[in-house]
C-alpha positions in Angstrom: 0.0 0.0 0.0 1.4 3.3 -1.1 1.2 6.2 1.3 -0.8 9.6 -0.2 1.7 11.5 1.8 3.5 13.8 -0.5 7.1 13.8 0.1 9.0 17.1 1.5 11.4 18.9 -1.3 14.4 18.1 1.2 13.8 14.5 1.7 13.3 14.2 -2.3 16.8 15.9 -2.7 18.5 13.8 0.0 17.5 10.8 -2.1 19.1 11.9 -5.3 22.2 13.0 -3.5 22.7 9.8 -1.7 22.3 7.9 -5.3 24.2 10.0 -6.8 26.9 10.0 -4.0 26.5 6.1 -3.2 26.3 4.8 -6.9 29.5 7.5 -8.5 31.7 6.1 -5.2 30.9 2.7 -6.0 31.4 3.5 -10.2 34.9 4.7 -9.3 35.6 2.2 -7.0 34.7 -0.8 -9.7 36.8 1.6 -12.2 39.7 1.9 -10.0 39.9 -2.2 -9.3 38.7 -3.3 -12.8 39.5 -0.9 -14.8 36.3 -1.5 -17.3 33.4 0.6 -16.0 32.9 3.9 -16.1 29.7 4.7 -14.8 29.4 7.9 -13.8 32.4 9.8 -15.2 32.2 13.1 -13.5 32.7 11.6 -9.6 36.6 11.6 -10.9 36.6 15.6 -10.4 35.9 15.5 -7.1 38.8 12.9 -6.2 42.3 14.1 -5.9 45.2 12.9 -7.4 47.0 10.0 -5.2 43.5 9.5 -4.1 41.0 8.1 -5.7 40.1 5.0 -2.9 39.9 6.7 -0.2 37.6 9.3 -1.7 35.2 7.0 -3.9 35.1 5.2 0.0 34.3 8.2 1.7 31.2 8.8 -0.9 29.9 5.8 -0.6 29.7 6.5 3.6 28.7 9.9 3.0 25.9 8.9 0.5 24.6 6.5 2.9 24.7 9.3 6.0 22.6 11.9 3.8 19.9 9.0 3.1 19.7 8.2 6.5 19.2 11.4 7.7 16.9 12.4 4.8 14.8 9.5 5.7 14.6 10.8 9.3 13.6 13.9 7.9 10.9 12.2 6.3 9.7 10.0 8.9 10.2 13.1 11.3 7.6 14.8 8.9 4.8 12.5 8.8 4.6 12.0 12.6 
């Protein structure tokens, strides 16, 4: 059953940030080990030189931190 709720503007841009953050980190990562895919090209920009690891790492942490807190938001709404 869906829920006729209509979602908050914040909570809807939390969610594309933490895809976006969560699937680019794990793109580079998968580039950087296997050298084949390329996913989401731009993530590279936002990685230093020397390193591209530890940065696609903390992404994929920080993606998952802004869509836990957006879904608190969310849930925080409703209530």
């Amino acid at each position: 059953m869906t829920s006729t709720t209509p979602k908050s503007p914040l909570a809807a841009v939390t969610g594309v940030l933490c895809f976006v953050l969560v699937v680019g980190g794990a793109s580079g990562l998968l580039h950087e080990w296997l050298g084949w895919i390329h996913f989401m090209g731009f993530v590279r920009f936002l990685a230093p030189d020397g390193y591209e690891i530890y940065s696609y790492i903390v992404m994929i942490a920080l993606g998952l931190a802004v869509g836990a807190a957006g879904d608190t938001l969310s849930r925080r709404g409703r209530g």
